[in-house]
C-alpha positions in Angstrom: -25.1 56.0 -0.9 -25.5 52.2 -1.8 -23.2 52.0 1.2 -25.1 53.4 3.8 -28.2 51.5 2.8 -26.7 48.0 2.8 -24.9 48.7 6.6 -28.4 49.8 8.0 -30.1 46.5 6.4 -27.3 44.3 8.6 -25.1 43.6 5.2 -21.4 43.2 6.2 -18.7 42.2 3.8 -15.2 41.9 5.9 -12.1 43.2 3.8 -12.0 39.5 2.1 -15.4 39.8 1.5 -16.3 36.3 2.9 -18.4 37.3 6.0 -22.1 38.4 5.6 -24.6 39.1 8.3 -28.2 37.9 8.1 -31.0 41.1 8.6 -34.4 41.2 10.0 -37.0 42.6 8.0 -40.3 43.9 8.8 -43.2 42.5 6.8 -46.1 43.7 5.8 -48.0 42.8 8.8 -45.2 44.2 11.4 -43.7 40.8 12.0 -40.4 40.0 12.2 -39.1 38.2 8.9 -35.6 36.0 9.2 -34.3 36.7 5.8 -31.4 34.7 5.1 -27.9 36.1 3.9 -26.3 34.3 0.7 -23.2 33.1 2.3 -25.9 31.1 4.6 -27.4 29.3 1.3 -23.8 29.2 -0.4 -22.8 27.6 2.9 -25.7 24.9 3.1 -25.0 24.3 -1.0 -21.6 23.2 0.0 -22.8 21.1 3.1 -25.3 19.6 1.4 -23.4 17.5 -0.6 -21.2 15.5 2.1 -24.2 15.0 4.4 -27.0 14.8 2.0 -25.4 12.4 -0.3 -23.0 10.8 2.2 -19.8 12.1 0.1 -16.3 12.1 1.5 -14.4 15.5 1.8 -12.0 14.0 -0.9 -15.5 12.8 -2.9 -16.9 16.5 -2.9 -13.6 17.6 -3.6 -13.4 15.2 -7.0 -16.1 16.3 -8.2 -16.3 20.1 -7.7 -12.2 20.6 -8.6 -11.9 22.1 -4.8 -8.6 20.9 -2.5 -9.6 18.6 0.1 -8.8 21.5 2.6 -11.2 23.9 0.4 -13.8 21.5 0.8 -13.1 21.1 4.9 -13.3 24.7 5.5 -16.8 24.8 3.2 -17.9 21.9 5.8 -17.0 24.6 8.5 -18.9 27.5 7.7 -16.9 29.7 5.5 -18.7 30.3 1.9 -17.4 28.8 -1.0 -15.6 31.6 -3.8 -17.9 32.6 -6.5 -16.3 30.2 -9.1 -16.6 27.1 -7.0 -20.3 27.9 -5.9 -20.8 27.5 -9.9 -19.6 23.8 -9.4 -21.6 23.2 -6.5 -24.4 24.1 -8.1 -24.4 22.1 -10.6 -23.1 18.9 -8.7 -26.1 19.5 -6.8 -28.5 19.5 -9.2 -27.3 16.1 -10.9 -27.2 14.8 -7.2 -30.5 15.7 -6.8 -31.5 14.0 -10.2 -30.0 10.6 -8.7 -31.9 11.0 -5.4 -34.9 10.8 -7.7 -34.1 7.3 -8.5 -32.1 6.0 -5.5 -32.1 6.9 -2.3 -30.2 10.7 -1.6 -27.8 8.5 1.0 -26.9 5.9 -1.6 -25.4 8.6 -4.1 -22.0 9.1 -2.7 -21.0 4.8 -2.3 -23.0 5.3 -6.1 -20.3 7.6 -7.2 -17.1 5.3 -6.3 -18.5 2.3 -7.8 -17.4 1.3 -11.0 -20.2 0.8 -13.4 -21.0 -1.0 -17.2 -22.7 2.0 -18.3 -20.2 4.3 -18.2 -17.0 1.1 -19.5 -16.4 0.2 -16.1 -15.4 3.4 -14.7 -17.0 4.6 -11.7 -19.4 7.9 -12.0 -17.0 10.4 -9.7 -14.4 9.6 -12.6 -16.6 10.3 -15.4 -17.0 13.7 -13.8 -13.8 14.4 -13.1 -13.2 14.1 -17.2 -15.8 16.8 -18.0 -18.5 13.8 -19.3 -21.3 14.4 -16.7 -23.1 14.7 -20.0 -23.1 10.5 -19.8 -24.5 10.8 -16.5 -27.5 13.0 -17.3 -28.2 10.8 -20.3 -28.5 7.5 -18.2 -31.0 9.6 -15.8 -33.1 10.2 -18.5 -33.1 6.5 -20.2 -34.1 5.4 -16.6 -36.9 8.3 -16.4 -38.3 7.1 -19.3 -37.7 3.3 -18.1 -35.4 2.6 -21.0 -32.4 0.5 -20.1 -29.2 1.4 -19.4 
């Protein structure tokens, strides 16, 4: 019955499960509502970080484990797997941390930069060894204008 319901509202999952169709929906008032499918916003999560934050296809895949050719095929539409959007996700969010306190276009050259804070090793390497703990702690000593 769940079925039936999700094919009338526009929901389409191929037999890999990858493609999903965005519905209309009637509001309240009779007007036409977009309403946006996940693979859309899983889509945008993954673009978001090479144009947002001027990251290479090899920088996005550093830093969320994904092949280069994972990371090219995100860049072309198709949704990332449920265990990479996880990653995304939360590359994102520290991303959007750093474009509190530098510009959002400045992150990626950021990233490849090697830096004192973190014994001369650049920040896409600290993440790559599990420590983006290190990078979450120098955001908050330069909230709180402490220094680095």
């Amino acid at each position: 019955m769940e079925m039936k319901s999700a094919k009338k509202s526009g929901a389409a999952d191929s037999a890999a499960g990858t493609t999903r169709k965005s519905s209309g929906v009637h509001g309240t008032n009779g007007i036409l509502v977009a309403k946006v499918s996940p693979a859309a916003s899983e889509i945008g999560d993954a673009r978001k970080l090479s144009r947002k934050y001027n990251l290479s296809n090899e920088a996005v895949s550093r830093v969320t484990g994904a092949s280069p050719r994972t990371v090219s095929y995100w860049n072309a539409g198709t949704p990332p797997q449920r265990s990479s959007l996880q990653k995304i996700r939360e590359v994102t969010r520290l991303f959007d941390a750093l474009a509190e306190l530098i510009k959002a276009k400045a992150v990626g050259p950021w990233m490849q930069q090697p830096n004192p804070a973190f014994d001369g090793s650049t920040p896409l390497q600290v993440i790559e060894r599990g420590e983006t703990d290190r990078l979450w702690r120098m955001i908050w000593h330069l909230r709180e204008g402490n220094p680095v």
